[in-house]
C-alpha positions as CSV (number, residue, x, y, z in Angstrom):
1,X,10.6,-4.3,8.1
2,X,7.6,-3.4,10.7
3,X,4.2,-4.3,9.8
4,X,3.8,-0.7,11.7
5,X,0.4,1.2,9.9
6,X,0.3,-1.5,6.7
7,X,-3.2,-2.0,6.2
8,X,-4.6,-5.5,5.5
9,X,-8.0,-7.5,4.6
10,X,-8.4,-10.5,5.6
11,X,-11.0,-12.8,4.1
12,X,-11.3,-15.7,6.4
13,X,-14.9,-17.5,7.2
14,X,-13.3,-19.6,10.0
15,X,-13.6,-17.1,12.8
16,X,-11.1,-18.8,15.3
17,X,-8.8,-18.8,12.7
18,X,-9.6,-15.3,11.6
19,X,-9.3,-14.2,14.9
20,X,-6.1,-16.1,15.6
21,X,-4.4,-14.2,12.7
22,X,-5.9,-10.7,13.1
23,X,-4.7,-10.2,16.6
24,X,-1.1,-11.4,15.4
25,X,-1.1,-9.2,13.1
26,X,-2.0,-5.9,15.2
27,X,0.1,-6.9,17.4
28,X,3.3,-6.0,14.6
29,X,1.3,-3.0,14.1
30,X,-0.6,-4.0,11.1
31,X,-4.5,-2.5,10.7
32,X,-6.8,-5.3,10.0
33,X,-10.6,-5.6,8.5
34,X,-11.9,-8.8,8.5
35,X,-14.8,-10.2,6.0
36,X,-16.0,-13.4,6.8
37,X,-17.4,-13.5,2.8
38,X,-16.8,-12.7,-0.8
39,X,-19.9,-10.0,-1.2
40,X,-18.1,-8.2,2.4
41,X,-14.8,-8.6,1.1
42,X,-16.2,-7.0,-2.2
43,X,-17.6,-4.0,-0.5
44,X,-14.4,-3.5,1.3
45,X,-12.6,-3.7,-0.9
46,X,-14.5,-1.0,-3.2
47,X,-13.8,1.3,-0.3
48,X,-11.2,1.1,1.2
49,X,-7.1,1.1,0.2
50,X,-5.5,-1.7,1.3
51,X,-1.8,-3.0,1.2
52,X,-2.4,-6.3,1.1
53,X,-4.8,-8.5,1.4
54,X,-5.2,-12.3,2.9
55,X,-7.6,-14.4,1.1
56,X,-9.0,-17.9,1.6
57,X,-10.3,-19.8,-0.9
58,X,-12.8,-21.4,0.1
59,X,-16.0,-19.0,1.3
60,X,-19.5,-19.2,1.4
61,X,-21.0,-17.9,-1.5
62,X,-18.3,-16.2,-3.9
63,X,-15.0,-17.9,-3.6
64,X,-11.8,-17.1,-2.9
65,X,-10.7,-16.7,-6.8
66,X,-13.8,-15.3,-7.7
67,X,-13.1,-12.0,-5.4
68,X,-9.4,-12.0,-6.9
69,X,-10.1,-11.6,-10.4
70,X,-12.9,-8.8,-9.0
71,X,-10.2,-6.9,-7.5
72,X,-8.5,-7.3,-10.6
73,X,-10.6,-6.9,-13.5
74,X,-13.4,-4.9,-12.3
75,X,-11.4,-2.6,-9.6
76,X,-8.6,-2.6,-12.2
77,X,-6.1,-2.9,-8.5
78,X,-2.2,-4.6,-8.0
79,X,-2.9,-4.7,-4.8
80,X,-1.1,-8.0,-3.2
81,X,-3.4,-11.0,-2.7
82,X,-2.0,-14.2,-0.9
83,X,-3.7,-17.4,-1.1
84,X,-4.9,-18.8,2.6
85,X,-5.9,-22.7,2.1
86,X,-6.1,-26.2,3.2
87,X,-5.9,-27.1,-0.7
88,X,-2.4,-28.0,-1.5
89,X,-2.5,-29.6,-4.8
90,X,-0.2,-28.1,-7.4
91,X,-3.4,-27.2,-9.9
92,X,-5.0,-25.5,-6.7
93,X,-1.9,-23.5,-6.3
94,X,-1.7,-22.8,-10.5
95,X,-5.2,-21.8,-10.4
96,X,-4.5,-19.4,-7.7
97,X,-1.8,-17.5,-9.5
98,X,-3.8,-17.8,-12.8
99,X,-6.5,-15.6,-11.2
100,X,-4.1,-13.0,-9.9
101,X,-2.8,-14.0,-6.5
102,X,0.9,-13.3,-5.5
103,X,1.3,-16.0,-2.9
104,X,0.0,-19.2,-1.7
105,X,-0.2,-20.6,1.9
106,X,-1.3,-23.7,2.8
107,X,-3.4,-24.5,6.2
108,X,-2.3,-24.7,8.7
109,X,0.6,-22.6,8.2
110,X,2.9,-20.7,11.0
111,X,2.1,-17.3,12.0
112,X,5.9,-15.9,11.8
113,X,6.1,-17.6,8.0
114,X,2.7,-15.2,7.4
115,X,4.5,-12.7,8.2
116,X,7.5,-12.7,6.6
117,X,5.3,-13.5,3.4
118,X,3.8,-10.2,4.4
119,X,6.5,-8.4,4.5
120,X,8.0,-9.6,1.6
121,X,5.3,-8.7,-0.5
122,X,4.4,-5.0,0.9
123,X,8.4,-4.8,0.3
124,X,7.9,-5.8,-3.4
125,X,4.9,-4.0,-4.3
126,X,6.7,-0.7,-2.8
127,X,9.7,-1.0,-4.1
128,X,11.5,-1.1,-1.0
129,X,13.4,-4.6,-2.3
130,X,17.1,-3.4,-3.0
131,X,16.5,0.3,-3.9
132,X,17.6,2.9,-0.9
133,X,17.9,6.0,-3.4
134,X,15.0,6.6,-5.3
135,X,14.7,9.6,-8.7
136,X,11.9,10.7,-10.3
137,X,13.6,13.0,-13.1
138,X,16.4,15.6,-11.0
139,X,14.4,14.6,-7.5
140,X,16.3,12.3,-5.6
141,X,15.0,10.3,-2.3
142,X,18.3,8.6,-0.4
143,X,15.9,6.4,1.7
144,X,19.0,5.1,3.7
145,X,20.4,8.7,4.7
146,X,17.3,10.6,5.1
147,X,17.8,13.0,2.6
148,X,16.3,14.6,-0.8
149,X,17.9,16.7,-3.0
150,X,16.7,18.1,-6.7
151,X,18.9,19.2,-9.1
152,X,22.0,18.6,-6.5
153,X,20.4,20.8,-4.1
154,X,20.0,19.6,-0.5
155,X,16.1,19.7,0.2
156,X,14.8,21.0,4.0
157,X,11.9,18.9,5.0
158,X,10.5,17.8,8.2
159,X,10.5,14.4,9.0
160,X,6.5,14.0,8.4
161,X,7.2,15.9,4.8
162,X,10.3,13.5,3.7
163,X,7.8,10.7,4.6
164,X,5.1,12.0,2.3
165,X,8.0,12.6,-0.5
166,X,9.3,8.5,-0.1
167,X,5.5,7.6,-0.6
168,X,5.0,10.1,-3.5
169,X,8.5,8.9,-5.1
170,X,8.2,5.5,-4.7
171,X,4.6,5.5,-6.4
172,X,5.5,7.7,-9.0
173,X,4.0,8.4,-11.8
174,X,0.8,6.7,-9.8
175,X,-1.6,9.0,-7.9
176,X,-1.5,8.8,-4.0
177,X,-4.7,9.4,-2.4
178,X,-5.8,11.4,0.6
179,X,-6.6,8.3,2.4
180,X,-3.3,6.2,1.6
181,X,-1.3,9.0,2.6
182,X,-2.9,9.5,5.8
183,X,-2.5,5.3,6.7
184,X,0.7,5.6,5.6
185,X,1.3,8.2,8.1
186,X,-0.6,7.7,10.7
187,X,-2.6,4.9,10.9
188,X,-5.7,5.6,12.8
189,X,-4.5,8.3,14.8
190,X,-5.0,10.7,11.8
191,X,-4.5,14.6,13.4
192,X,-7.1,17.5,12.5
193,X,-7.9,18.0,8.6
194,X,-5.8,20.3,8.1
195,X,-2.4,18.6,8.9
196,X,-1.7,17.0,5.9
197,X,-2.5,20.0,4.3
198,X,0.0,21.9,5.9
199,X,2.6,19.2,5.7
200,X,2.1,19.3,2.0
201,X,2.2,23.0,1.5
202,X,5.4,22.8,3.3
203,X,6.4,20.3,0.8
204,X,5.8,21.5,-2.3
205,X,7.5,24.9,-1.0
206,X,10.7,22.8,-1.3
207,X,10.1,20.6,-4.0
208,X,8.7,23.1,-6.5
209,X,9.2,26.7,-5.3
210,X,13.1,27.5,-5.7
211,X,12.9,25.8,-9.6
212,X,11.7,26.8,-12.8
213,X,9.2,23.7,-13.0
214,X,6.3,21.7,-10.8
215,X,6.9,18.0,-9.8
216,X,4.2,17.9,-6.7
217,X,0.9,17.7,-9.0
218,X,-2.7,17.8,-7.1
219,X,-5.9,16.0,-8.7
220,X,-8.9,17.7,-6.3
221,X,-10.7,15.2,-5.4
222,X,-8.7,12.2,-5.9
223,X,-4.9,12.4,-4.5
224,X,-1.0,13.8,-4.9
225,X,1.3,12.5,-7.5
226,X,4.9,13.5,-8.1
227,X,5.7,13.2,-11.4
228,X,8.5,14.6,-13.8
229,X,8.3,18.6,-15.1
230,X,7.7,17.7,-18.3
231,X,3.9,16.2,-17.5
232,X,3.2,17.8,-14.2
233,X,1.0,20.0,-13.6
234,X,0.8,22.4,-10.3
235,X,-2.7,22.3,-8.9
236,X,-3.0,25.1,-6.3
């Protein structure tokens, strides 16, 4: 898997080491913001999707835990958080999970075994693990082959469209905002305003047009979801 376009924060008040680690990381693609605090990496964090994020423990001000059961309880997110540390006691690692992170790395730590934990995580929290077909209801996603079909009929999408669709499937029934579809798809070379409008027009043309019921549901304001007929609802 390519760290192409996953968007990270990292939360690291040694700059040399922050700095060490966010160039790696662009450098597989990734898109970094860096917070060398807890109240930044609040803020960002309040504003911004991201995929994962890298978080020391030890900060000034607000620690480490502290801005993971934020991100948790107040921002209500499931949003990957692994542990960066020089503390490698077993109760420092059992706190860490106890306050909602997913991994734990201790310092100093190889920059390849970063990224594979990385990886492994965006993999997990996607559900890209073991699944290379993907349904929601009579919609089906074959990751693998490149191709979606509903109700047994082939779809015809453009490669951007099929890209929105895996997104959309894969975080079914969970709503997809503007701004995670565009990182997804882009990065930070997103095209004019209107391209993902078109792409999605074009989308729900083959998803919902030729049957009897809408899958491809919009929520102004706040993102795409694809969802079964039953509880969708088409927004024009």
């Amino acid at each position: 898997m390519s760290l192409n376009n996953i968007s990270i924060l990292l939360v690291e008040d040694h700059r040399q080491l922050a700095q060490t680690i966010v160039e790696f990381l662009e450098e597989t693609g990734a898109l970094v913001d860096y917070a060398g605090d807890g109240n930044l990496a609040r803020t960002l964090l309040s504003e911004h999707h991201y995929d994962l994020v890298l978080l020391d423990i030890m900060l000034p001000g607000e620690d480490g835990y502290a801005v993971c059961e934020h991100l948790r309880q107040e921002l209500a997110l499931d949003t990957p958080v692994v542990f960066l540390t020089a503390r490698d006691q077993l109760d420092d690692k059992l706190e860490g999970f106890a306050r909602g992170g997913d991994d734990y790395l201790t310092k100093p730590f190889a920059l390849p075994e970063l990224k594979a934990r990385v990886e492994a995580l965006v993999r997990r929290d996607r559900r890209e693990v073991a699944e290379h077909v993907m349904r929601v209801g009579d919609l089906e996603v074959d990751v693998a082959r490149l191709r979606a079909t509903r109700a047994g009929e082939p779809l015809k999408l453009s490669p951007t469209a099929f890209r929105i669709l895996r997104i959309l499937v894969r975080e079914s029934p969970r709503v997809v905002s503007r701004e995670q579809l565009e990182q997804e798809l882009w990065g930070e070379l997103v095209p004019d305003s209107d391209a993902l409008r078109s792409h999605l027009y074009n989308l729900r043309k083959a998803v919902d047009k030729p049957f009897a019921s809408a899958m491809l549901t919009t929520l102004p304001g706040v993102g795409f979801s694809i969802q079964e007929p039953e509880v969708a609802t088409q927004s024009e």
